[in-house]
TORDO-962971 format. One record per residue (C-alpha): residue number from 1; z, y, x. Coordinates in nm, 2 decimals, decimal comma, padded with zeros to 4 digits, m for minus. Layout:
BEGIN
> lumnu;z;y;x
> NUM;Z;Y;X
...
This chain:
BEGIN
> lumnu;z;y;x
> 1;01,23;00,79;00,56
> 2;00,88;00,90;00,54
> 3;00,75;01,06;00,24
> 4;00,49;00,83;00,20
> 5;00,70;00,51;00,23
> 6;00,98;00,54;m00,03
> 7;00,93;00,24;m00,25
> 8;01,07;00,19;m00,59
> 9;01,27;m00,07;m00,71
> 10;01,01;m00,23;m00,83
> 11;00,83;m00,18;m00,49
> 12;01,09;m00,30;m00,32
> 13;01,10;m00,66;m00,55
> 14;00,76;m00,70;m00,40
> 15;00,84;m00,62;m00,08
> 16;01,10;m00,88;m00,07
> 17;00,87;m01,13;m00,17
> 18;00,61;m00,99;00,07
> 19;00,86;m01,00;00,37
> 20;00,94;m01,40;00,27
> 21;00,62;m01,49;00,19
> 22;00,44;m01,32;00,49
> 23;00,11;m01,25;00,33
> 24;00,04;m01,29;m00,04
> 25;m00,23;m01,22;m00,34
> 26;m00,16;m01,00;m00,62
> 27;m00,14;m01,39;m00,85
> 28;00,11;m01,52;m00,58
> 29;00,35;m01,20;m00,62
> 30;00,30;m01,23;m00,97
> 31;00,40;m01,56;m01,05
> 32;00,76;m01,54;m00,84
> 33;00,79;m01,16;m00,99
> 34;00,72;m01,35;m01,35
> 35;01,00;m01,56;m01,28
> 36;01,32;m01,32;m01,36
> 37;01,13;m01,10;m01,57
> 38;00,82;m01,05;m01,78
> 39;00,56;m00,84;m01,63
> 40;00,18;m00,85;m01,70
> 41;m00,04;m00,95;m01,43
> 42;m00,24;m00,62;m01,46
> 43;00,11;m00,41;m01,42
> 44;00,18;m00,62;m01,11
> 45;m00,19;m00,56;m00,98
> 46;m00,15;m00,20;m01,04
> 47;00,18;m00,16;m00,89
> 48;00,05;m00,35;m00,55
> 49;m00,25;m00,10;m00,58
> 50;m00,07;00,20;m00,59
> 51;00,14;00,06;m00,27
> 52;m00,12;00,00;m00,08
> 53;m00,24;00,36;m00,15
> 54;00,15;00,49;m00,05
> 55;00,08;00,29;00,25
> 56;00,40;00,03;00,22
> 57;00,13;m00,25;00,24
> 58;m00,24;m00,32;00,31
> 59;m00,48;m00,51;00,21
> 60;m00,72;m00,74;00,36
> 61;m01,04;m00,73;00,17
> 62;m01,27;m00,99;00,36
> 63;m01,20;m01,25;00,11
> 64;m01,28;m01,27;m00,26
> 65;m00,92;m01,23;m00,37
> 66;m00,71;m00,96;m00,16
> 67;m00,45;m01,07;00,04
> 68;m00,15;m00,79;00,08
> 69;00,08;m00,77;00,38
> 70;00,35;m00,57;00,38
> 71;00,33;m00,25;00,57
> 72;00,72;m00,10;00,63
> 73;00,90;m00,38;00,82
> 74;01,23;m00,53;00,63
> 75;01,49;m00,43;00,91
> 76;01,36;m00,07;00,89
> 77;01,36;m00,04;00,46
> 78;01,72;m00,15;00,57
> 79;01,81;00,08;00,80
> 80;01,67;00,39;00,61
> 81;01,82;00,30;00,28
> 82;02,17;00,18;00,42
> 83;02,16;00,51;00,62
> 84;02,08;00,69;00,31
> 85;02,39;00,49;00,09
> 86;02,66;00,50;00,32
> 87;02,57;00,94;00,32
> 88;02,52;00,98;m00,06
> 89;02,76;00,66;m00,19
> 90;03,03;00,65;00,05
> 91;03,05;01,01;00,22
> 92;02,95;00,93;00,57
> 93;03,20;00,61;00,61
> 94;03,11;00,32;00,70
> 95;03,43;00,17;00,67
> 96;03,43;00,27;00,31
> 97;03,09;00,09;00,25
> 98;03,22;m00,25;00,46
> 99;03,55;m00,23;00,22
> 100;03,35;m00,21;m00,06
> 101;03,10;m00,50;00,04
> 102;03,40;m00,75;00,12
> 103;03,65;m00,64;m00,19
> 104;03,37;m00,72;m00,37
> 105;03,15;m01,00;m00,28
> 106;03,30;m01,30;m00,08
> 107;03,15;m01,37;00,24
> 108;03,08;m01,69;00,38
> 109;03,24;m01,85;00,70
> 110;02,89;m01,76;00,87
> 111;02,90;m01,42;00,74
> 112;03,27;m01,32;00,83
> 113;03,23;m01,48;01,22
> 114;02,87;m01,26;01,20
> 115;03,12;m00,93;01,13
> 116;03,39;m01,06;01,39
> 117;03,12;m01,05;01,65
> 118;02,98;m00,77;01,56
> 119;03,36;m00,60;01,59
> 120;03,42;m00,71;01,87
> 121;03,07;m00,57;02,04
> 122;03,10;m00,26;01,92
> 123;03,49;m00,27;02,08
> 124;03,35;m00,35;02,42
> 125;03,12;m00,04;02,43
């Protein structure tokens, strides 16, 4: 991951709401971000400020209020922190972290024919 796009937890909240929301103001983040925990509006301002300095989103400025966008795509946060768990977390094994994700948290019907397909894909190759 780039050294410039390594977002914090906190950067990666917004993110998520960013990614669902497609575009967003600072009040819009605020008021879902306000919803599972209490955080000023300035802090969640400031925080969007800094990221758009770190480059993880921009900010279109044509309009009275700013509207951010997200800047590192939500596949590729994925990717690069995934790659990152299963080396530090698990070793290198991805069989490890796929135990660990399905002794722990139960998958729905949807989710468990996703992973059978996936299986058998990666067996045809």
């Amino acid at each position: 991951m780039s050294k410039l796009l390594k977002p914090t937890e906190s950067e990666l909240e917004i993110l998520s709401i960013l990614w669902e929301k497609g575009t967003a103001t600072v009040r819009e983040v605020h008021e879902v971000v306000n919803k599972t925990k209490d955080v000023g509006y300035t802090t969640t301002l400031k925080l969007m400020q800094i990221m758009n300095e770190k480059g993880l989103v921009t900010r279109n400025e044509t309009a009275k209020t700013h509207i951010y966008i997200p800047s590192l795509q939500k596949e590729k946060a994925q990717e690069q922190f995934l790659g990152k768990m299963i080396q530090t977390l698990f070793s290198g094994s991805t069989s490890q972290l796929v135990l660990q994700a399905l002794g722990n948290h139960q998958p729905s019907e949807q989710d468990l024919n996703e992973i059978k397909s996936m299986i058998e894909k990666l067996e045809r190759k």
